[in-house]
C-alpha positions as CSV (number, residue, x, y, z in Angstrom):
1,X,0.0,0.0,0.0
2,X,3.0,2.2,0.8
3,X,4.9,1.7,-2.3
4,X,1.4,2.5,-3.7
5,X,1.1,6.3,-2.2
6,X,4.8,6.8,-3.3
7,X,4.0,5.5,-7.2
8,X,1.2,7.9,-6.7
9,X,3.0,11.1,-5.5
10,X,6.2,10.4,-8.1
11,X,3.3,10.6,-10.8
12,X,2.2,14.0,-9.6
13,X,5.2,15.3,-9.0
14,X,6.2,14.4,-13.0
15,X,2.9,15.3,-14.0
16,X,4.1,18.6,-12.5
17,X,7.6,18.8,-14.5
18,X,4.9,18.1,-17.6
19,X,2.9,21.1,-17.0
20,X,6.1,23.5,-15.7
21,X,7.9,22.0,-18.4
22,X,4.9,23.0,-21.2
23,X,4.7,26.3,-19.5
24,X,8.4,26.8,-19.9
25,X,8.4,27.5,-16.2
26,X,11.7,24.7,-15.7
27,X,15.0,24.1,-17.5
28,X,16.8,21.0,-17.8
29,X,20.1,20.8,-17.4
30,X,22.6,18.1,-18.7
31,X,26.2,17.1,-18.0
32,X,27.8,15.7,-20.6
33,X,30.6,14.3,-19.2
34,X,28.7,12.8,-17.7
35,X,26.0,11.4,-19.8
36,X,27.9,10.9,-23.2
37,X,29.8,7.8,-22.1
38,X,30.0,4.9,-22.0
39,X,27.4,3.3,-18.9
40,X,25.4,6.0,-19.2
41,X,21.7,5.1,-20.3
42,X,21.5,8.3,-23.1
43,X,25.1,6.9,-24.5
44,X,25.1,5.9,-28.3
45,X,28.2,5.0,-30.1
46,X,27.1,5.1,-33.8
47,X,26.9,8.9,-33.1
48,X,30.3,9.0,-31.6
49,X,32.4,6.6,-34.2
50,X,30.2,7.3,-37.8
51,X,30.8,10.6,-38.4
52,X,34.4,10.4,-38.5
53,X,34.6,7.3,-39.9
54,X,32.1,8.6,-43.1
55,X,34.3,12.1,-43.4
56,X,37.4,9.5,-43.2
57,X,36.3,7.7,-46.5
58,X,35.0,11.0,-47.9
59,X,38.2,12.5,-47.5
60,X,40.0,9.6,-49.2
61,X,37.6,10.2,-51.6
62,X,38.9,13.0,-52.4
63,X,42.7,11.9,-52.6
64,X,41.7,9.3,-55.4
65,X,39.8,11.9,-57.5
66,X,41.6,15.3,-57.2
67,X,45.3,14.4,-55.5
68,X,47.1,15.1,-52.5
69,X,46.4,19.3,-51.8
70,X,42.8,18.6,-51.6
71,X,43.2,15.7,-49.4
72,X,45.3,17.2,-46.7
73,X,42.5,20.5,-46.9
74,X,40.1,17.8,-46.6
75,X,41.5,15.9,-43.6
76,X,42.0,19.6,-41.8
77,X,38.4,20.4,-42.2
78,X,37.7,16.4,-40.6
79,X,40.5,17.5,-38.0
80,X,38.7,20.4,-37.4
81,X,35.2,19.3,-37.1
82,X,36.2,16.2,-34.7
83,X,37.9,18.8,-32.4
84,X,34.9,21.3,-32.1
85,X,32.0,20.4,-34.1
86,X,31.5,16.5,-33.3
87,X,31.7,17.1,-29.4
88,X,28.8,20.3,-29.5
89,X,26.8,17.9,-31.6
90,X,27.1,14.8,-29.4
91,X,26.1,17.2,-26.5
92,X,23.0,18.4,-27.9
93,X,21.8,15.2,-29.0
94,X,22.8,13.8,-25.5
95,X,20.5,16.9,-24.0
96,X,17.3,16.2,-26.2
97,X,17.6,12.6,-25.7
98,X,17.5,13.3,-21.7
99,X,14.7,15.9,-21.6
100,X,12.4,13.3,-23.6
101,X,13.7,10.5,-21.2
102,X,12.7,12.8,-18.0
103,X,9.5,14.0,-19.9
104,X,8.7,10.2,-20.3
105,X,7.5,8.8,-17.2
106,X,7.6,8.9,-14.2
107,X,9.7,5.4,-14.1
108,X,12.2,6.8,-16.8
109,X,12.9,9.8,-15.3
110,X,13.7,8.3,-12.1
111,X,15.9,6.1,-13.6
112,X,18.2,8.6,-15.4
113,X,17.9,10.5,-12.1
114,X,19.4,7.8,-10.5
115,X,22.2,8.1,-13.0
116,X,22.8,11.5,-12.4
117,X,24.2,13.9,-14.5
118,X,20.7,15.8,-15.1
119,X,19.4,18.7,-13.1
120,X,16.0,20.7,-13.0
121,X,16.2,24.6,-12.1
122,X,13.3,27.2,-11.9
123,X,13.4,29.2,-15.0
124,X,13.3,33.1,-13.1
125,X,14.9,31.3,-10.3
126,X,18.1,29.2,-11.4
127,X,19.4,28.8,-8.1
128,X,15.8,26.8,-7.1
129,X,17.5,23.8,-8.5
130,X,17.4,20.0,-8.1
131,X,20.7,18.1,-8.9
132,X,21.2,14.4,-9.5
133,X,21.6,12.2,-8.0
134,X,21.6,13.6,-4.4
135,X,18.2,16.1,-4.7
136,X,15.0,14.7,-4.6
137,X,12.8,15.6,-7.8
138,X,9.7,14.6,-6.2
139,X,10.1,16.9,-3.2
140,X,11.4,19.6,-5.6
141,X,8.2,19.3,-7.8
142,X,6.0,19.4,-4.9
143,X,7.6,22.4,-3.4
144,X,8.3,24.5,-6.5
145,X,5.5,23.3,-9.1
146,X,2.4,22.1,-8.1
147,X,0.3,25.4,-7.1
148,X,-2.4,25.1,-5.0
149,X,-5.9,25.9,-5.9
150,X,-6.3,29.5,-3.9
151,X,-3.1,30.5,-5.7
152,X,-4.3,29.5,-8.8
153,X,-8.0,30.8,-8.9
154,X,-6.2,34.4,-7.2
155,X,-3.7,34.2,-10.2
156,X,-6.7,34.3,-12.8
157,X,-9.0,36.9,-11.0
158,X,-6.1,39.1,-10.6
């Protein structure tokens, strides 16, 4: 019966991030050192070997059917793009894939919370934040985002 009650609160806490979330009242926050490796539930290495592995072959590509000068400019630009491009990209894919797994469920966004590596601040407020692992999402939900009905029927007459 317990576990019941808490199933019950962790869905209205999340059906809390929904709303805040919809409202753009919350912000997600990601770590990707954190998340992008390997263990982590939001990890995927076809993002993370692919792309250099497909500009490799293009740029070889290119050293069969124009020669050597526009081979080296080629491998630059791969060079290039593996040092700042590849790791920005990873990052943001990382993000959206954890905002739809804490948007999920209830179950699913426990489970990355468990992970860590996420957070959930108040958008005017930033420093009303919840860190994982350590802060409790539920509790944060409760105090910060669900509004209680006087507050609520005051906000619309007002």
């Amino acid at each position: 019966m317990a576990q019941t009650k808490h199933d019950a609160s962790r869905a209205a806490a999340h059906a809390a991030i929904l709303k805040a979330h919809a409202e753009s009242r919350i912000v997600f926050f990601t770590d990707p050192k954190v998340l992008a490796r390997p263990g982590s539930p939001l990890y995927s290495p076809l993002e993370v070997f692919v792309p250099p592995l497909v500009l490799l072959a293009s740029s070889l590509t290119l050293l069969f059917a124009y020669g050597l000068v526009e081979w080296i400019v080629a491998l630059v630009m791969v060079l290039l793009y593996q040092v700042y491009g590849a790791p920005r990209l990873v990052h943001w894919r990382v993000h959206r894939r954890a905002v739809a797994a804490l948007l999920r469920g209830p179950l699913s966004c426990q489970g990355l919370w468990e992970f860590g590596g996420v957070a959930i601040a108040i958008r005017k407020r930033p420093e009303r934040n919840c860190i994982a692992p350590a802060g409790n999402w539920p509790a944060f939900a409760a105090e910060h985002l669900v509004q209680s009905e006087p507050t609520a029927a005051a906000d619309s007459t007002g």
